[in-house]
LUMNU-510150 format. One record per residue: chain; x, y, z of N, C-alpha, C in turn; residue in one letter. Coordinates in steps of 0.2 Angstrom, whole numbers, plus 5000, padded with zeros to 4 digits. Each point is the difference from the previous one (the first is absolute). Layout:
<atoms>
ATOM A X Y Z X Y Z X Y Z a
...
</atoms>
This chain:
<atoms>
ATOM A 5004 4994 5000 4996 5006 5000 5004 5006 5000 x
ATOM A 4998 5005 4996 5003 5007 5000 5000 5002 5009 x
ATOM A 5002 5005 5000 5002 5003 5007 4991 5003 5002 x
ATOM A 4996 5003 4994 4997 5003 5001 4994 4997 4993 x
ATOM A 4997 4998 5001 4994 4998 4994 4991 5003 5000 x
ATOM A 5001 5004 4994 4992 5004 5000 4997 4996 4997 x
ATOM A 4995 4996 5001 4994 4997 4996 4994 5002 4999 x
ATOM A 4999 5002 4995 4994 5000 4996 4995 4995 5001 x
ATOM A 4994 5000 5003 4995 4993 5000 4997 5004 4996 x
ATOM A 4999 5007 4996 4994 5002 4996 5004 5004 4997 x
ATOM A 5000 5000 4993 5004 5003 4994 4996 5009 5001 x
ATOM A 5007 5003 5002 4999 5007 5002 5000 5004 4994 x
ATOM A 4995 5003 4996 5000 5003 4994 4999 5007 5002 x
ATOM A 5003 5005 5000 4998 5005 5004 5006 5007 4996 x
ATOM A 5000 5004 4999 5003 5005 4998 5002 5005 5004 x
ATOM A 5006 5001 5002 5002 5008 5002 4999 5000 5010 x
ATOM A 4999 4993 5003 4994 5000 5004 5003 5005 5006 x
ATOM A 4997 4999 5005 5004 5004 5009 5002 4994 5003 x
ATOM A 5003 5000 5002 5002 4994 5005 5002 5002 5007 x
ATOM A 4995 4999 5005 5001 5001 5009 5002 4996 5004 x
ATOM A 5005 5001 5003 5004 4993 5005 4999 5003 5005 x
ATOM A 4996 4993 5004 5000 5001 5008 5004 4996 5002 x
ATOM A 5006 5001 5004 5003 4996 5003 5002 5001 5006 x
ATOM A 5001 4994 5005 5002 5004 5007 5005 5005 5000 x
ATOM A 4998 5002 5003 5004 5006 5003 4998 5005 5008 x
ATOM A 5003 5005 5000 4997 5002 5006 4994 5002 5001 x
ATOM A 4994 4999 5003 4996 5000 5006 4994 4993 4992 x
ATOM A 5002 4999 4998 5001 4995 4993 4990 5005 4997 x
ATOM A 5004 5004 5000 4996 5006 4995 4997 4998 4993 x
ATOM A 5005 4998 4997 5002 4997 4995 4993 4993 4996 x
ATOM A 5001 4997 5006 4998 4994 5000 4991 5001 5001 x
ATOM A 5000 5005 5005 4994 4998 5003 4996 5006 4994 x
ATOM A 5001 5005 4998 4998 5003 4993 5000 4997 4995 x
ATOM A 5003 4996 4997 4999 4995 4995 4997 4995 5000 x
ATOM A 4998 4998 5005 4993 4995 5003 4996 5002 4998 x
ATOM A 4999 5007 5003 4992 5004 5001 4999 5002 4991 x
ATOM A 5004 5001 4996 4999 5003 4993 5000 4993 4997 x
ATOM A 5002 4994 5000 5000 4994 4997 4989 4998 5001 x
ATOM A 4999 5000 5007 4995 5000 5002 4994 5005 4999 x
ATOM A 5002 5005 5000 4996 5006 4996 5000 5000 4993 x
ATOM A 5004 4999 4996 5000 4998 4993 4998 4993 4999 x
ATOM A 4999 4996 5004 4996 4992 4998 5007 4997 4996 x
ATOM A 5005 5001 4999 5006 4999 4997 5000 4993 4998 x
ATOM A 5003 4998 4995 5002 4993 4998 5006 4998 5002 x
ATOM A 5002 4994 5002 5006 4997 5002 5003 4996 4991 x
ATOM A 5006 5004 4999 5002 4999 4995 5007 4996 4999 x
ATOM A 5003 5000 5004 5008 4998 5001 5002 4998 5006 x
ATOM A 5004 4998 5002 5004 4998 5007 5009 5001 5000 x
ATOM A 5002 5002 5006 5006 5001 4999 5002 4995 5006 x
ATOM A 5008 4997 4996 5002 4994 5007 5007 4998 4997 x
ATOM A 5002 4997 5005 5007 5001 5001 5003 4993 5006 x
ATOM A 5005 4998 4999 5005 4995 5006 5001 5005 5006 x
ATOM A 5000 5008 4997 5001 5005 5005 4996 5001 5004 x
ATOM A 4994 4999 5000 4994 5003 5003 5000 4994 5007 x
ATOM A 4998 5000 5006 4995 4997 5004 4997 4995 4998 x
ATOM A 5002 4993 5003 4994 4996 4996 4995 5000 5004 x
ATOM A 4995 5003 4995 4994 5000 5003 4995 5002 4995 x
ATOM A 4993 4995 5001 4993 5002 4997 4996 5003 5003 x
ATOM A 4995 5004 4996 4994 5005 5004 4995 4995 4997 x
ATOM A 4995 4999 5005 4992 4997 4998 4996 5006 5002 x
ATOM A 4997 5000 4995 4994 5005 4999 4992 4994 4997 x
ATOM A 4998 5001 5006 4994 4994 4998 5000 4994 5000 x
ATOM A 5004 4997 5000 5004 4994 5000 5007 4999 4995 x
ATOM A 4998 5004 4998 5004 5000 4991 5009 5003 5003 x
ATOM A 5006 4997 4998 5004 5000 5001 5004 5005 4995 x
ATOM A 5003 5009 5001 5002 5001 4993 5006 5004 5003 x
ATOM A 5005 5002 4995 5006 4999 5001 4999 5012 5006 x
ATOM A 5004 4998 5005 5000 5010 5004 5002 5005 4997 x
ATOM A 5006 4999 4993 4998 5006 4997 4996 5001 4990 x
ATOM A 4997 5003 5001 4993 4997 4995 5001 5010 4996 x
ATOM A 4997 4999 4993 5000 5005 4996 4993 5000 4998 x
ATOM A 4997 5006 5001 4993 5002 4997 4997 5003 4994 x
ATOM A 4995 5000 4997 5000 5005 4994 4992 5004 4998 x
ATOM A 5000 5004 5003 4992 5003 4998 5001 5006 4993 x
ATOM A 4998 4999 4996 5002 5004 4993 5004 5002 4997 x
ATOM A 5005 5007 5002 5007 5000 4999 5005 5000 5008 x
ATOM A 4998 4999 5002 5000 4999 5007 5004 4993 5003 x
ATOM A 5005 5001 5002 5004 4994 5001 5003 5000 5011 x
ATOM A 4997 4997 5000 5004 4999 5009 5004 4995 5002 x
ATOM A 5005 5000 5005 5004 4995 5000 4999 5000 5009 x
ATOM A 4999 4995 5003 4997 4999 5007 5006 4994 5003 x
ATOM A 5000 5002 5006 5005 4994 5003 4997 4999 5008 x
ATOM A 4998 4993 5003 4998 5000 5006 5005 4998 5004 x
ATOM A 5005 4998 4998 5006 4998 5004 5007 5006 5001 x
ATOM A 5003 5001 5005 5005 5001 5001 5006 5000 4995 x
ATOM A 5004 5005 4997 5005 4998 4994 5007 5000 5006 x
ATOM A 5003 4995 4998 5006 5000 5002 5005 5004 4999 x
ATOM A 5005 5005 5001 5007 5002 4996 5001 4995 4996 x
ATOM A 5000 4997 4999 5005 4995 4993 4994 4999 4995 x
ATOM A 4994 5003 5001 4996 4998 4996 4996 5007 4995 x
ATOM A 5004 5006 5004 4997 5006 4997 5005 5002 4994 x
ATOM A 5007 4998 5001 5002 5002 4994 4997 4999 4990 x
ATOM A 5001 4993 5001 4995 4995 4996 4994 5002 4998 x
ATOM A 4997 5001 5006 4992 5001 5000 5000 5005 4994 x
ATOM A 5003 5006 5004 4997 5006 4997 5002 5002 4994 x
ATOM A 5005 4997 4996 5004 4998 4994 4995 4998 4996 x
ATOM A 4997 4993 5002 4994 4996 4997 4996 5006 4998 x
ATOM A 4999 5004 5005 4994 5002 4999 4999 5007 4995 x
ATOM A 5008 5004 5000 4999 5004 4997 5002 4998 4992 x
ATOM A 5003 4995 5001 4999 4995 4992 4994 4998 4995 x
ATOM A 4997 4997 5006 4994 4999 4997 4995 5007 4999 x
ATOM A 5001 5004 5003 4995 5008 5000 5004 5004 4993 x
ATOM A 5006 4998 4998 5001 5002 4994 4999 4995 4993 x
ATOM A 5000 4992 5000 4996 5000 4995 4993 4998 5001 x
ATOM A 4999 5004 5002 4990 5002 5002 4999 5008 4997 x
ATOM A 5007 5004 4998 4999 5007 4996 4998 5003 5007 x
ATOM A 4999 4999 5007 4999 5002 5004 4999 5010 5000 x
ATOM A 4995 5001 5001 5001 5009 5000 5001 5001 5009 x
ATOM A 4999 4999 5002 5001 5001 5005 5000 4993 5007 x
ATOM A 5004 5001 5005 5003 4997 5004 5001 5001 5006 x
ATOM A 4995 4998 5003 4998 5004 5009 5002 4996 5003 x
ATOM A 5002 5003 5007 5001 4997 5006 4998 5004 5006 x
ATOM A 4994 4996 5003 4997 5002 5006 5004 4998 5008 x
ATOM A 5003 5004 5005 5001 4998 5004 5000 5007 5005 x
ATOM A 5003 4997 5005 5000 5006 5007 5007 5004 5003 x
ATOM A 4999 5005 5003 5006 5001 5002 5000 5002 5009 x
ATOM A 5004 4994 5001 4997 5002 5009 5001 5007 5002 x
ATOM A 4995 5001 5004 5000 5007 5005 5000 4999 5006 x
ATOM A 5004 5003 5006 4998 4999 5007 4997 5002 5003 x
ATOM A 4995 5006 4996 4993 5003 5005 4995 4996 4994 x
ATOM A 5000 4997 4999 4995 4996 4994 4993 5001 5006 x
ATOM A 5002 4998 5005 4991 5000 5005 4995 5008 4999 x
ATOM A 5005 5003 5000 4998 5008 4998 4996 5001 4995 x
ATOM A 5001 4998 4993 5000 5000 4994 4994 4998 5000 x
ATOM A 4995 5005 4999 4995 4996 4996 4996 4999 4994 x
ATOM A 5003 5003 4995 5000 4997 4993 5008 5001 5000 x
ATOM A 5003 4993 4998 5007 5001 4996 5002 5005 4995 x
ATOM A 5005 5004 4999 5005 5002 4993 4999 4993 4996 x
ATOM A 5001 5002 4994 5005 4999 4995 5003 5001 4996 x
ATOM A 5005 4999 5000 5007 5002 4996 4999 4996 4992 x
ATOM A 5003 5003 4997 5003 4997 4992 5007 5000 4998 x
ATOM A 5002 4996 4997 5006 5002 4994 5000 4993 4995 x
ATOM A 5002 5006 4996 5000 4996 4993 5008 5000 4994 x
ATOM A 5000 4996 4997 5006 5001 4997 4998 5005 4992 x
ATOM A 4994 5002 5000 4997 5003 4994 4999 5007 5002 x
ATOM A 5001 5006 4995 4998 5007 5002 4993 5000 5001 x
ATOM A 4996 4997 4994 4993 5000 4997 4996 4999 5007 x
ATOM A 5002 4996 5004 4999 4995 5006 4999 5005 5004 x
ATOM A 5005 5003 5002 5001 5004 5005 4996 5005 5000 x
ATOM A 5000 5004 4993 4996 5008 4999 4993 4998 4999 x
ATOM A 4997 4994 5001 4994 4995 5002 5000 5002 5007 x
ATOM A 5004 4997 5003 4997 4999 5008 5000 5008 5003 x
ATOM A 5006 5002 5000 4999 5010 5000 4994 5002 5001 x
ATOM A 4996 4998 4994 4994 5004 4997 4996 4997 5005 x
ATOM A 5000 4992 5000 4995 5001 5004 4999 4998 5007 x
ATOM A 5007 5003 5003 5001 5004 5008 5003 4993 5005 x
ATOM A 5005 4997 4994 5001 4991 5004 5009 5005 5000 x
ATOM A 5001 4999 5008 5007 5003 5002 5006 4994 4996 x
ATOM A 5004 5003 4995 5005 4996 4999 5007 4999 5007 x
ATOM A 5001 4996 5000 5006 4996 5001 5007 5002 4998 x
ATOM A 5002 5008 5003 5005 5001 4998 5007 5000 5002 x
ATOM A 5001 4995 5004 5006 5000 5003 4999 4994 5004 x
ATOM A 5004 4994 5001 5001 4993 5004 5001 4993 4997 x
ATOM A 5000 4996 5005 5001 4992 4997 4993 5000 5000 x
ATOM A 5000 4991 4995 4997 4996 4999 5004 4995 5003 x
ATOM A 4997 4993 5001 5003 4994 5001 4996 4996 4999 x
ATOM A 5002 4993 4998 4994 4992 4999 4999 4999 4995 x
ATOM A 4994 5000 4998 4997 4997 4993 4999 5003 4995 x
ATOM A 4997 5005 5004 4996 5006 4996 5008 5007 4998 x
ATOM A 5005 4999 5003 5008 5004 4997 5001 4995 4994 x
ATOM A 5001 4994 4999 5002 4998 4997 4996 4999 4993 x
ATOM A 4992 5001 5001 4999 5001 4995 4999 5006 4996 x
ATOM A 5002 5005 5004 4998 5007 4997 5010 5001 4997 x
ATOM A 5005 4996 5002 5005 5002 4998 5002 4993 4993 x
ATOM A 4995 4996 5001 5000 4996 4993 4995 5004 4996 x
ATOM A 4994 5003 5000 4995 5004 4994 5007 5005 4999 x
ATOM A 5003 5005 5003 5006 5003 5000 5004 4998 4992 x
ATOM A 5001 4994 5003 5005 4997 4993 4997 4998 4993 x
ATOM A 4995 4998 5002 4993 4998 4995 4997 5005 4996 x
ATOM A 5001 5006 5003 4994 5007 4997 4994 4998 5000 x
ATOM A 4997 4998 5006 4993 4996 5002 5000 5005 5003 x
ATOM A 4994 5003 5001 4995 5007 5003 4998 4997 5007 x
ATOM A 5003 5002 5005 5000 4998 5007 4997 5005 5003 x
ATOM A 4995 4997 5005 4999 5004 5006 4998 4997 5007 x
ATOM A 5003 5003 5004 5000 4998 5008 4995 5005 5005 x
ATOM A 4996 4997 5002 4995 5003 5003 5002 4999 5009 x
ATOM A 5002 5003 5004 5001 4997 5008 4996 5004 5003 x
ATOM A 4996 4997 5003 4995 5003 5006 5002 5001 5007 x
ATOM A 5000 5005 5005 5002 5000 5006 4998 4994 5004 x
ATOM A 5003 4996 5002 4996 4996 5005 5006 4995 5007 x
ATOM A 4997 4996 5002 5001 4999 5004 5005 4994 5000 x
ATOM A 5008 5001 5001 5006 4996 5001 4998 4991 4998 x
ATOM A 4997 4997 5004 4999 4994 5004 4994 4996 4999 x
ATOM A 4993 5006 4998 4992 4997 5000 5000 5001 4996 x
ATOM A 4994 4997 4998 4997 4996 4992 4997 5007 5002 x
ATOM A 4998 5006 4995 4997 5005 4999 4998 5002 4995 x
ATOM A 4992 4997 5003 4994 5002 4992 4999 5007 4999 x
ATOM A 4999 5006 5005 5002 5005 5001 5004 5004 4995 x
ATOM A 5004 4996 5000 5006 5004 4992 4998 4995 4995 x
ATOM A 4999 4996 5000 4996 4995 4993 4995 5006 4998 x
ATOM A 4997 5000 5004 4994 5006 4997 5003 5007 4997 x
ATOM A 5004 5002 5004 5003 5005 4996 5003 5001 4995 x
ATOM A 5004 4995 4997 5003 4999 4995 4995 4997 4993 x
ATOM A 4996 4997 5004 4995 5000 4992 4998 5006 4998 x
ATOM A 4998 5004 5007 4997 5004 4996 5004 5007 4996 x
ATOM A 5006 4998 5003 5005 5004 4993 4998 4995 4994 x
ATOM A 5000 4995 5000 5001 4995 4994 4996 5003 4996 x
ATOM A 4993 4999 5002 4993 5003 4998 5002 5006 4996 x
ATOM A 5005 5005 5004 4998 5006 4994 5005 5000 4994 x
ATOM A 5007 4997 5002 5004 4997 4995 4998 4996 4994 x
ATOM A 4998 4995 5000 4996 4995 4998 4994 4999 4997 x
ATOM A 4994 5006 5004 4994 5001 5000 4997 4992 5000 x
ATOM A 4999 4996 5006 4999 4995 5003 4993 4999 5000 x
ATOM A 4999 5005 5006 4993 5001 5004 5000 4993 5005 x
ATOM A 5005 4999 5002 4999 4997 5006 4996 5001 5006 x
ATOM A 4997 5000 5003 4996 4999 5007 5005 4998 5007 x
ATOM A 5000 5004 5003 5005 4997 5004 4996 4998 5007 x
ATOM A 4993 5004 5000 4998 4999 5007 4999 4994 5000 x
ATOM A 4999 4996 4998 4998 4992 5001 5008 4997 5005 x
ATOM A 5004 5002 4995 5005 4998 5005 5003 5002 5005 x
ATOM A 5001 5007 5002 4996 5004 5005 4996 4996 5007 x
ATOM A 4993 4998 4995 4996 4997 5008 5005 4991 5001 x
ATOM A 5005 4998 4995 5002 4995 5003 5008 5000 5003 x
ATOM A 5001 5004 5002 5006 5003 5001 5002 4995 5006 x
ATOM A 4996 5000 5006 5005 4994 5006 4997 4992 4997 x
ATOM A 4995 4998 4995 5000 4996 4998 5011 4996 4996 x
ATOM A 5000 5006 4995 5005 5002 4999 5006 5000 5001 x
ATOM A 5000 5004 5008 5006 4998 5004 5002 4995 5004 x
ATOM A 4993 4996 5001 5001 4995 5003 5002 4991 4996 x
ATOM A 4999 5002 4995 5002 4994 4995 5004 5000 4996 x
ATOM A 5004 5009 5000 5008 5001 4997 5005 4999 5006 x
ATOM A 5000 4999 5005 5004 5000 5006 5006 4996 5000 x
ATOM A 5000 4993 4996 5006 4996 5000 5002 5000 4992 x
ATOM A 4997 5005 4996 5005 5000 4995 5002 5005 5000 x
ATOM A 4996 5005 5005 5007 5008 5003 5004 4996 5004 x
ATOM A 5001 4996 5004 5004 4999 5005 5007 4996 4996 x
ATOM A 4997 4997 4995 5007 4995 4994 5001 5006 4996 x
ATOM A 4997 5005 4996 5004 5005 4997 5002 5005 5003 x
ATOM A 4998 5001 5004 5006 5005 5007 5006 4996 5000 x
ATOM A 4999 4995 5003 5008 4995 5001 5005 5002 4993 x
ATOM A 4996 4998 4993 5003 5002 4996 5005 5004 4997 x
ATOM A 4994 5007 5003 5002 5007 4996 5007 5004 5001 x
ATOM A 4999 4998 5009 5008 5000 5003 5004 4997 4999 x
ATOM A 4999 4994 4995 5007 4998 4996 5000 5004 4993 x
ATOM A 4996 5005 4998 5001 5002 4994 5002 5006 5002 x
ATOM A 5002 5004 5003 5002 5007 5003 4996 5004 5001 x
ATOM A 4994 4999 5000 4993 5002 5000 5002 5009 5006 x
ATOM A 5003 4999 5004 5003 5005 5005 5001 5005 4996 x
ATOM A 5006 4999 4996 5000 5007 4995 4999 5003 4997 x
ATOM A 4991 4998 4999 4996 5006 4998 4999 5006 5003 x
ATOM A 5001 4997 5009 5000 5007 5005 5005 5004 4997 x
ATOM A 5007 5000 4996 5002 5005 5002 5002 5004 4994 x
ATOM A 5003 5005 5001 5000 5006 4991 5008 4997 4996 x
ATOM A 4997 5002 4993 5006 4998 4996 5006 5006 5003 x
ATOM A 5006 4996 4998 5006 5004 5000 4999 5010 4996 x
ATOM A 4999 4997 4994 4999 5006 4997 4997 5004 5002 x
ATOM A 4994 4998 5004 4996 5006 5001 4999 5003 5007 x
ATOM A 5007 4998 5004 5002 5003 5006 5005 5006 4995 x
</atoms>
């Protein structure tokens, strides 16, 4: 087996499409906003991503055994979802795959949703979000419509390495982080960050639904925050606290 294999179970015919990754990460933002859109979009399961890298592990849903990180497709509309934990030895590869296969798919654009810890996050009651993009077009987008750019700091994990792989690529990237909570599963910033999505994208997502299911939520992501926590501090995840060299 490849290090990293995309499978196609449905022949992906689609043009120019958007492609959204929810992947763990901090307060697993990510994750739990790509749920809520896969499930608000009635999305089709169209692919699965697997690896000798990954956890060996299945998800039953229903009884039906299918593989934790799975690819969606609702009309141009493309989501890559993962319920497991990604290891350091497994995001290099991963995120390669991914922006490989996001370029031959003619991909226009190439989103990542995730979080950015904050230490008054309790204070905070509708998160920030931040943007950056490796495109101008992108940027003088969010500008306009009042999405604070990301203009000085780290990235690190999964989500760095695929915005410095689209980088190499000349894939139209964007990173969307919402303030939130270090450690917990926080739907709080899921909500927030779609609803950047929504103007970006023009979605029309609904977020109050997930909203009223918020401690259902955190109560059922708790031990996949608790294994990508362990993770993230083997990925330098830390360094996003602090400022680049250049811009002291």
């Amino acid at each position: 087996m490849e290090e990293i294999s995309i499978i196609e179970t449905v022949h992906i015919k689609i043009e120019n499409p958007i492609v959204i990754c929810g992947l763990p990460d901090i307060g697993l933002v990510g994750v739990i906003a790509v749920s809520h859109i896969i499930k608000s979009l009635n999305m089709e399961e169209v692919a699965y991503i697997d690896s000798e890298l990954f956890p060996p592990i299945v998800v039953f849903h229903k009884g039906t055994p299918t593989y934790p990180l799975r690819i969606y497709q609702k009309e141009n509309i493309l989501a890559i979802f993962s319920e497991i934990a990604l290891t350091p030895e497994s995001i290099f590869p991963l995120a390669k795959s991914i922006v490989n296969w996001s370029k031959e798919k003619k991909t226009s654009l190439l989103i990542s949703l995730g979080g950015v810890g904050v230490p008054n996050r309790l204070d905070i009651e509708v998160p920030k979000v931040y943007g950056a993009s490796n495109m101008d077009y992108i940027r003088d987008n969010m500008k306009k419509l009042d999405i604070p750019i990301m203009e000085e700091g780290f990235l690190a994990g999964p989500y760095a390495l695929i915005a410095k792989y689209s980088l190499q690529e000349k894939i139209p990237n964007l990173v969307l982080l919402a303030e939130s909570y270090p450690n917990y599963p926080d739907p709080g910033a899921a909500a927030s960050v779609i609803s950047a999505l929504n103007k970006l994208i023009s979605l029309n997502i609904d977020v109050k639904s997930l909203m009223d299911k918020s401690e259902e939520i955190r109560l059922s992501a708790r031990e996949l925050m608790r294994k990508t926590a362990e993770n993230l501090k083997r990925m330098g995840k830390s360094q996003e606290y602090e400022l680049p060299l250049m811009y002291v």
